[in-house]
DSSP file (Angstrom, degrees, kcal/mol; ACC not computed):
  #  RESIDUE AA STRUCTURE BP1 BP2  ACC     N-H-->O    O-->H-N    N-H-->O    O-->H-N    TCO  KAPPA ALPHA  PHI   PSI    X-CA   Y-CA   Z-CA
    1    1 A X    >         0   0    0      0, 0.0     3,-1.0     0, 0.0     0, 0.0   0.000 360.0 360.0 360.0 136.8  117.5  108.8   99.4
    2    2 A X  T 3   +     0   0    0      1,-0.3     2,-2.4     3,-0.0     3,-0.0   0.023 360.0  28.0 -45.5 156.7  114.6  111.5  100.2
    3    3 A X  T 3  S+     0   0    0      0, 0.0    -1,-0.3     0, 0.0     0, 0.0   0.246  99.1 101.3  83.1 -34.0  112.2  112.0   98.2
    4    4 A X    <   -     0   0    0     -2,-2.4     2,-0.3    -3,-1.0     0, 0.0  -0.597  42.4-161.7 -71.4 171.7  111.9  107.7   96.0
    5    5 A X        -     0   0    0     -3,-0.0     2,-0.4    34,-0.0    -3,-0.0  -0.739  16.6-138.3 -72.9 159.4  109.8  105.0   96.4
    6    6 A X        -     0   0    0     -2,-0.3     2,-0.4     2,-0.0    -2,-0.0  -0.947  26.5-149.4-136.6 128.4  109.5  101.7   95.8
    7    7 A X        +     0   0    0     -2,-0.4     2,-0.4     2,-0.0    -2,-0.0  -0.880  23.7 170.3-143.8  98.1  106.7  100.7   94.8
    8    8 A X        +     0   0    0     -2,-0.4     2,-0.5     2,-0.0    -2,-0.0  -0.980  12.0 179.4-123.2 121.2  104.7   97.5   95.2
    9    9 A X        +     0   0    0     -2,-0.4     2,-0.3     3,-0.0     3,-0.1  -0.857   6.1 160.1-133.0 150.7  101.3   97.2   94.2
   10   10 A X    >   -     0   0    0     -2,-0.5     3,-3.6     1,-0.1    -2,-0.0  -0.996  57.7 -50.1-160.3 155.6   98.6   94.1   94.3
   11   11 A X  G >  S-     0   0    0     -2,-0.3     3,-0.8     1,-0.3    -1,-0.1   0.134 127.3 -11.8 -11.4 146.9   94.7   93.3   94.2
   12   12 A X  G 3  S-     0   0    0      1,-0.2    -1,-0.3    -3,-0.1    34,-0.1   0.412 106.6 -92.3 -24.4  55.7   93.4   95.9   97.2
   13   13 A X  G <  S+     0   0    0     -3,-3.6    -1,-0.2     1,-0.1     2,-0.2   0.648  72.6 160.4  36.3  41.8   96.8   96.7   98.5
   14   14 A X    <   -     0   0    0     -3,-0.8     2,-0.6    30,-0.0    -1,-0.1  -0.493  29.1-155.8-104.4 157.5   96.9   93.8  101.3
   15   15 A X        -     0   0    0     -2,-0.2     3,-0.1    62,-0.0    29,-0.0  -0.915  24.3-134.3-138.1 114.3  100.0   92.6  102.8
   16   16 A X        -     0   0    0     -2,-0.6     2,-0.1     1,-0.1     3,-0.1   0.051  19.3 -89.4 -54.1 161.4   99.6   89.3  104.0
   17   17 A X        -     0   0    0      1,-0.1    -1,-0.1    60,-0.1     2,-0.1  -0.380  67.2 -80.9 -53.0 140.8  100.6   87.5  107.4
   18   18 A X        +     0   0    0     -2,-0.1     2,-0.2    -3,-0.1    -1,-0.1  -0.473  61.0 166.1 -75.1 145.4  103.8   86.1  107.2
   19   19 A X        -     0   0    0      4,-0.2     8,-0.0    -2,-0.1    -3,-0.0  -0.747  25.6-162.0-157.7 131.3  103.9   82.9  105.5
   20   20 A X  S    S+     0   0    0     -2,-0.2     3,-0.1     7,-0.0     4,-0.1   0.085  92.4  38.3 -95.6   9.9  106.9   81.3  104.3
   21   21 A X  S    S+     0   0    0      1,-0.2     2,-0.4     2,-0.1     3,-0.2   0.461 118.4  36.6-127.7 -14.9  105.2   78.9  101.9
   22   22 A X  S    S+     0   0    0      1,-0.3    -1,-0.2     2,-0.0    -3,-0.0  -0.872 111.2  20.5-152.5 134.3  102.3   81.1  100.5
   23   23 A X  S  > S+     0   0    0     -2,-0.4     4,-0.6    -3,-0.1    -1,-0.3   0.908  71.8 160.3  91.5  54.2  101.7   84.9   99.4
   24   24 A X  T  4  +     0   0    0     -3,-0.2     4,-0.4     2,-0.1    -2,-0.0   0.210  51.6  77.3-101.9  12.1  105.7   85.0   99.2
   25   25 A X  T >> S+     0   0    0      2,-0.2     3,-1.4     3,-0.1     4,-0.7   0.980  95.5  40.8 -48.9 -77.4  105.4   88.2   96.9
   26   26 A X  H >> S+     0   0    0      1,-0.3     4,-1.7     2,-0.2     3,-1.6   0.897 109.4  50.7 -49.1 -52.8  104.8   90.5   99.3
   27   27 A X  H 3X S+     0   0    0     -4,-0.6     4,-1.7     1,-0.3    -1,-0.3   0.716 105.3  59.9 -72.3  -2.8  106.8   89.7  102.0
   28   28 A X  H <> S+     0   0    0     -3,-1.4     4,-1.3    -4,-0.4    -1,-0.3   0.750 104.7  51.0 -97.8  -7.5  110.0   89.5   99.7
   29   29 A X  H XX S+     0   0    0     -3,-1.6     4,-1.1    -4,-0.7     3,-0.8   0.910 106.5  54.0 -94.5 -63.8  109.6   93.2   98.6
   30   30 A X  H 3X S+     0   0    0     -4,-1.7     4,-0.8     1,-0.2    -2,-0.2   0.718 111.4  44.0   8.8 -82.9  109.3   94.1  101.9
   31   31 A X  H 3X>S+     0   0    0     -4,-1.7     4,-4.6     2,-0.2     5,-1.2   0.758 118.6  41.1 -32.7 -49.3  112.6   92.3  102.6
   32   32 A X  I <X>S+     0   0    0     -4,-1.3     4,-2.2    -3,-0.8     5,-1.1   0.996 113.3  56.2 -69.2 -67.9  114.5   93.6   99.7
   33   33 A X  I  <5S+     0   0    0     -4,-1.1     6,-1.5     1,-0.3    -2,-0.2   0.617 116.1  37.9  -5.7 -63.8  112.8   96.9  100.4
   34   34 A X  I  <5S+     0   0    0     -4,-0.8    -1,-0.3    -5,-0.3    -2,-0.2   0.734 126.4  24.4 -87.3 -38.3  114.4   96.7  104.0
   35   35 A X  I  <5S+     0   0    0     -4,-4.6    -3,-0.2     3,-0.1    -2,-0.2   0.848 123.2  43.6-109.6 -25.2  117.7   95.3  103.8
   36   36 A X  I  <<S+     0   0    0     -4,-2.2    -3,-0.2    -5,-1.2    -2,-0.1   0.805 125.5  28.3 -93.2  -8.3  118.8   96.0  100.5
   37   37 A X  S   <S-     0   0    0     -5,-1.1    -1,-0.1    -4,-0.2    -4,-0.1   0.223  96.8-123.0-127.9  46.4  117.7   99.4  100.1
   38   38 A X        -     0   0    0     -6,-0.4     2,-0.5    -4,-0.2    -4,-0.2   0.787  40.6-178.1  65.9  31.3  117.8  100.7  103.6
   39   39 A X        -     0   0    0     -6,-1.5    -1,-0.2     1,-0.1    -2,-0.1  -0.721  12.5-173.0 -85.3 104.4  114.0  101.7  103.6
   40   40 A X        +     0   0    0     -2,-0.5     2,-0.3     2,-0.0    -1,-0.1   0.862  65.0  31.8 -21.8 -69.4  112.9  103.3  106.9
   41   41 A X        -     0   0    0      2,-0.0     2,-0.5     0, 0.0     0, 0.0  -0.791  63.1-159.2-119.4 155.3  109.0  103.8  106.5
   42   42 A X        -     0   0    0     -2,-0.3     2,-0.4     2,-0.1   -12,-0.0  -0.989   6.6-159.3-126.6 127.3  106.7  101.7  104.7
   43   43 A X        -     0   0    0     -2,-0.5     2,-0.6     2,-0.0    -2,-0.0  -0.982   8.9-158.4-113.4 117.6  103.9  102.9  103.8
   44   44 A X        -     0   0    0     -2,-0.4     2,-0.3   -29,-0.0    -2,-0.1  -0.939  20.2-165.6-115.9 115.1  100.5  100.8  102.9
   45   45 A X        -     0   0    0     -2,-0.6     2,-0.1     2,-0.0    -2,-0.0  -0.968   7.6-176.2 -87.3 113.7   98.0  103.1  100.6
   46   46 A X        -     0   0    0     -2,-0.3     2,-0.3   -34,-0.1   -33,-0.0  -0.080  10.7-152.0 -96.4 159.9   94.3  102.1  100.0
   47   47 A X        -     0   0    0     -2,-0.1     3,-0.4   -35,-0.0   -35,-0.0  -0.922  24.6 -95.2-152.7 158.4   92.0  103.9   97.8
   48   48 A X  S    S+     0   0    0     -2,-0.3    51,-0.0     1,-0.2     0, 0.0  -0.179 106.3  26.6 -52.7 151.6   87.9  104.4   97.8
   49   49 A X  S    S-     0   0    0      1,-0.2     2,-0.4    46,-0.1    -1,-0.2   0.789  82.6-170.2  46.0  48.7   85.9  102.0   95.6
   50   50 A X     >  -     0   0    0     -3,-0.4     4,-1.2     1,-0.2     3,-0.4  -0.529  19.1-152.3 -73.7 114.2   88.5   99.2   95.7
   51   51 A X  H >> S+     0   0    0     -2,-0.4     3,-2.7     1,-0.2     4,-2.0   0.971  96.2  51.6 -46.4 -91.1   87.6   96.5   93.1
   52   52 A X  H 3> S+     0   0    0      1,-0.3     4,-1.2     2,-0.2    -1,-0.2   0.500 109.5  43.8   1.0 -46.3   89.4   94.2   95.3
   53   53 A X  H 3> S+     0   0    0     -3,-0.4     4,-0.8     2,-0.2    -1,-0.3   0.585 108.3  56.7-103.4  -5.8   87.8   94.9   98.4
   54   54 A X  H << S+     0   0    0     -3,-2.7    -2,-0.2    -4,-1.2    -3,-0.1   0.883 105.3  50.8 -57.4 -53.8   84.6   95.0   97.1
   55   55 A X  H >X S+     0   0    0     -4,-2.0     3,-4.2     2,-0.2     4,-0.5   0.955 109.7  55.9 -58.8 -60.9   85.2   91.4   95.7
   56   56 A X  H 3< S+     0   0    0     -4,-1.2     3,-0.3     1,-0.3    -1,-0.2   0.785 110.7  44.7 -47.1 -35.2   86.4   90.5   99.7
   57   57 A X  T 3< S+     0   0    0     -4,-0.8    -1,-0.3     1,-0.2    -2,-0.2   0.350 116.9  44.7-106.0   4.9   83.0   91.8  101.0
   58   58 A X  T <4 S+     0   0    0     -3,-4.2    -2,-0.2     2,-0.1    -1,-0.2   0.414  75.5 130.6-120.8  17.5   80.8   90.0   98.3
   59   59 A X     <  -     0   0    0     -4,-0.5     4,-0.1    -3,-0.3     7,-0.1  -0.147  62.3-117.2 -86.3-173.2   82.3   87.0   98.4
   60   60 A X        -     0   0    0      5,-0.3     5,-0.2     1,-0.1     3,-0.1  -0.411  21.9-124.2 -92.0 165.2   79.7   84.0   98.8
   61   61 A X  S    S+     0   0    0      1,-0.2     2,-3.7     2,-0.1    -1,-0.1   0.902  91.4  91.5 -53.8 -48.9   80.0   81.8  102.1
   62   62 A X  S >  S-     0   0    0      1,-0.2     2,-0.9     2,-0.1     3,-0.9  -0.258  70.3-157.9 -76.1  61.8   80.4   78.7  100.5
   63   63 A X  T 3  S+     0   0    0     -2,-3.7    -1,-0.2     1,-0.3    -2,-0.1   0.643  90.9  57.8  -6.9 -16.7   84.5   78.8  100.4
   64   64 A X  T 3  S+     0   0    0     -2,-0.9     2,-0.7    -3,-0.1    -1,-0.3   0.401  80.5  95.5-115.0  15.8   84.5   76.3   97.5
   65   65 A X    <   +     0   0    0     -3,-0.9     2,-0.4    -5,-0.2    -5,-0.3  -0.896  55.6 171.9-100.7 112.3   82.4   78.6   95.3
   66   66 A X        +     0   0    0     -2,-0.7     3,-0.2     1,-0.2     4,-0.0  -0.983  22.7 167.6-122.1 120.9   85.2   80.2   93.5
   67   67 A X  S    S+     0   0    0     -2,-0.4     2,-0.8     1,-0.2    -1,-0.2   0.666  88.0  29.8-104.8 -44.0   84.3   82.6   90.3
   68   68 A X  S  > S-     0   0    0      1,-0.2     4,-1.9     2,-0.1    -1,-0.2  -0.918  78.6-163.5-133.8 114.0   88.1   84.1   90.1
   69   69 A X  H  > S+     0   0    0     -2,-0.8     4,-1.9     2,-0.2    -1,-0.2   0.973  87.7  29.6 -41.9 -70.3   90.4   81.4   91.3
   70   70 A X  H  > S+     0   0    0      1,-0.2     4,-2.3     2,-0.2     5,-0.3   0.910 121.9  49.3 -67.9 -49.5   93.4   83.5   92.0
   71   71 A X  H  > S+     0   0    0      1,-0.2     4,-1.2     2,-0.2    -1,-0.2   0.760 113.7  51.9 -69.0 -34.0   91.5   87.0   92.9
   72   72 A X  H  < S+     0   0    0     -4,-1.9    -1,-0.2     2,-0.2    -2,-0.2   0.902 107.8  44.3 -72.5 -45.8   89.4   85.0   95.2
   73   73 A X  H >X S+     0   0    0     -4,-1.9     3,-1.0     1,-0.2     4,-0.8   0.885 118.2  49.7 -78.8 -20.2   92.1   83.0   97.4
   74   74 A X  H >< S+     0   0    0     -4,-2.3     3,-1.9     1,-0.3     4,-0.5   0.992 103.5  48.1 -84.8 -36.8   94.0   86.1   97.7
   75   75 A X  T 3< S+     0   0    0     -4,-1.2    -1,-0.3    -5,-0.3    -2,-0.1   0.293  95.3  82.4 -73.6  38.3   91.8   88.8   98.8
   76   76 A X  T X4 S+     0   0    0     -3,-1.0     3,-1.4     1,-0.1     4,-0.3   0.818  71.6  77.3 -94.5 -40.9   90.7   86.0  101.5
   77   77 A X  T X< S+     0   0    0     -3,-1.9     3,-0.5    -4,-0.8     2,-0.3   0.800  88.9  58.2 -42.5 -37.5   93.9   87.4  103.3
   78   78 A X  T 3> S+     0   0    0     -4,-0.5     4,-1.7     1,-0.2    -1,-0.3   0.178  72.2 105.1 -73.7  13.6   91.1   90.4  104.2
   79   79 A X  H <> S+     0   0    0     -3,-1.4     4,-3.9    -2,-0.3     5,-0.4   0.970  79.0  54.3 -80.0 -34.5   88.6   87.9  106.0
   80   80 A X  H <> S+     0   0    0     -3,-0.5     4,-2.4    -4,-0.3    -1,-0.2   0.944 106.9  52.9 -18.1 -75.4   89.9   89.4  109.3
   81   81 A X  H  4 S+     0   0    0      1,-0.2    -2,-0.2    -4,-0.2    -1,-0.2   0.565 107.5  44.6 -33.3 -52.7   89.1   92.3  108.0
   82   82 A X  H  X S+     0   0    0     -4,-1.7     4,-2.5    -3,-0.2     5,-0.5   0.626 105.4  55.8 -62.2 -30.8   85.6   91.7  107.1
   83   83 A X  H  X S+     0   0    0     -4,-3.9     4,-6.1    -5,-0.3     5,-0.3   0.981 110.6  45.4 -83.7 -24.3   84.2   90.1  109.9
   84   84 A X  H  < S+     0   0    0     -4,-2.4     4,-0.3    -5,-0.4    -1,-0.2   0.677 112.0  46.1 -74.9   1.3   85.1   92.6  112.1
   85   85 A X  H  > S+     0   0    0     -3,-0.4     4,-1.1     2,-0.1    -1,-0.2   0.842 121.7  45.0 -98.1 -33.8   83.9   95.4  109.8
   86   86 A X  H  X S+     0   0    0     -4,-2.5     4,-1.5     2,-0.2    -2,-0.2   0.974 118.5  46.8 -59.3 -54.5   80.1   92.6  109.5
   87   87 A X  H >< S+     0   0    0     -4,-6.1     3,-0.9    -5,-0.5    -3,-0.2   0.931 120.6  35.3 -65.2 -70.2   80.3   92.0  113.5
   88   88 A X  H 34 S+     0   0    0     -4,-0.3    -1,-0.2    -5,-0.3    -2,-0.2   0.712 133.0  21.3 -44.7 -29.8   80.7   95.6  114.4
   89   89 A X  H ><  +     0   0    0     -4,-1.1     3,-3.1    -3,-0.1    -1,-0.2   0.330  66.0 132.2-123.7   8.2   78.6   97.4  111.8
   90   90 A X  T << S+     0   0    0     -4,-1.5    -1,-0.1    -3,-0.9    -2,-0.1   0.460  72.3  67.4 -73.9  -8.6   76.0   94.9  110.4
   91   91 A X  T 3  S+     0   0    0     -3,-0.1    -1,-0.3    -5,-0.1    -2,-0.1   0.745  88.6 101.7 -80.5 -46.2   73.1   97.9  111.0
   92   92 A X  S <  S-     0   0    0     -3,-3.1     5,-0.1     1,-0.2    -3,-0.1  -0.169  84.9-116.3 -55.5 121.1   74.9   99.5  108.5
   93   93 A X    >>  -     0   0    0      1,-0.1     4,-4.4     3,-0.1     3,-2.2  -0.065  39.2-109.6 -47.7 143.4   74.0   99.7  104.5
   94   94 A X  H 3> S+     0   0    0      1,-0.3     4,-4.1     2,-0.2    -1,-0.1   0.847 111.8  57.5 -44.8 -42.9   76.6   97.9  102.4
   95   95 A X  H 3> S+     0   0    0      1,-0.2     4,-1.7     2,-0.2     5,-0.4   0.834 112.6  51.4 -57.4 -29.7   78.5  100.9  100.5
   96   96 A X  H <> S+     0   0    0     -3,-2.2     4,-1.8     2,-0.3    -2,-0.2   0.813 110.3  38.7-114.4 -20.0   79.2  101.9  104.0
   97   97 A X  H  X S+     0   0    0     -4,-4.4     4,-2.8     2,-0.2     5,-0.4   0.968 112.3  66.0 -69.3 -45.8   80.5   98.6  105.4
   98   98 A X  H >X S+     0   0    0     -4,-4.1     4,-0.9    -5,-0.3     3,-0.5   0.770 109.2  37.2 -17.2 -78.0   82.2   98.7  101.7
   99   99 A X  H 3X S+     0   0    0     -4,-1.7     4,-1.9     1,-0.3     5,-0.2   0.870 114.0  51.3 -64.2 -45.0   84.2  101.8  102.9
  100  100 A X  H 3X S+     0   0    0     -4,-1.8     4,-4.2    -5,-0.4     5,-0.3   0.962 107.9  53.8 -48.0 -36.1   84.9  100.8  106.5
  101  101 A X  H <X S+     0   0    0     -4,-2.8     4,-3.1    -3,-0.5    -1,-0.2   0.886 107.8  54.1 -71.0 -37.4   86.3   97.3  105.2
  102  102 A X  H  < S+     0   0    0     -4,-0.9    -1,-0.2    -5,-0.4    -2,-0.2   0.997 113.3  43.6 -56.3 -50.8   88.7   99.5  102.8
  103  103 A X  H  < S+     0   0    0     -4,-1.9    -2,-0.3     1,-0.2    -1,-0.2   0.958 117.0  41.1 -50.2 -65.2   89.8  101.3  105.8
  104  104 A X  H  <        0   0    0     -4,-4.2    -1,-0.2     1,-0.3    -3,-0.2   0.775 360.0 360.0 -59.7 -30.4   90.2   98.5  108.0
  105  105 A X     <        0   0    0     -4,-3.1    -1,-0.3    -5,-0.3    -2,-0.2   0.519 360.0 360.0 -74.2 360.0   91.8   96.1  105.4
């Protein structure tokens, strides 16, 4: 019907690679989304000064340094996302790779 949503929202608004064994959240509102209530367009919305992506772009190198277990492995789905915003932009001050990385995630 014009005019609803449905409405799914998570840690800096990423929708993972398909996975059938992990980050099975996402992809089942999707699904539902798409075949049980007929939804056309999908739309994935960001916003500036994303906790979340913030977290993606500080997190330390050392993969096994974990300060927020769960909030860590999942915004890892964004590493894509960061290296290309690091390799491309690395001239850049940090708030402004910060933004790009929102954009690009």
């Amino acid at each position: 019907m014009p005019g609803r949503a449905f409405v799914s929202r998570n840690i800096a608004n990423m929708v993972p690679p398909f996975d059938q064994l992990r980050h099975t959240e996402t992809g089942a509102v999707i699904e539902y989304a798409i075949k049980a209530l007929k939804v056309r367009n999908i739309l994935v919305i960001g916003h500036s000064r994303c906790g979340g992506v913030e977290r993606l772009m500080n997190l330390p190198d050392d993969s096994d340094s974990h300060t927020y277990d769960f909030i860590d492995d999942w915004v890892k789905i964004g590493l894509p996302a960061k290296k290309k915003v690091l390799e491309e932009n690395s001239g850049l001050p940090s708030e402004e790779q910060l933004k790009l990385c929102e954009k690009v995630n």
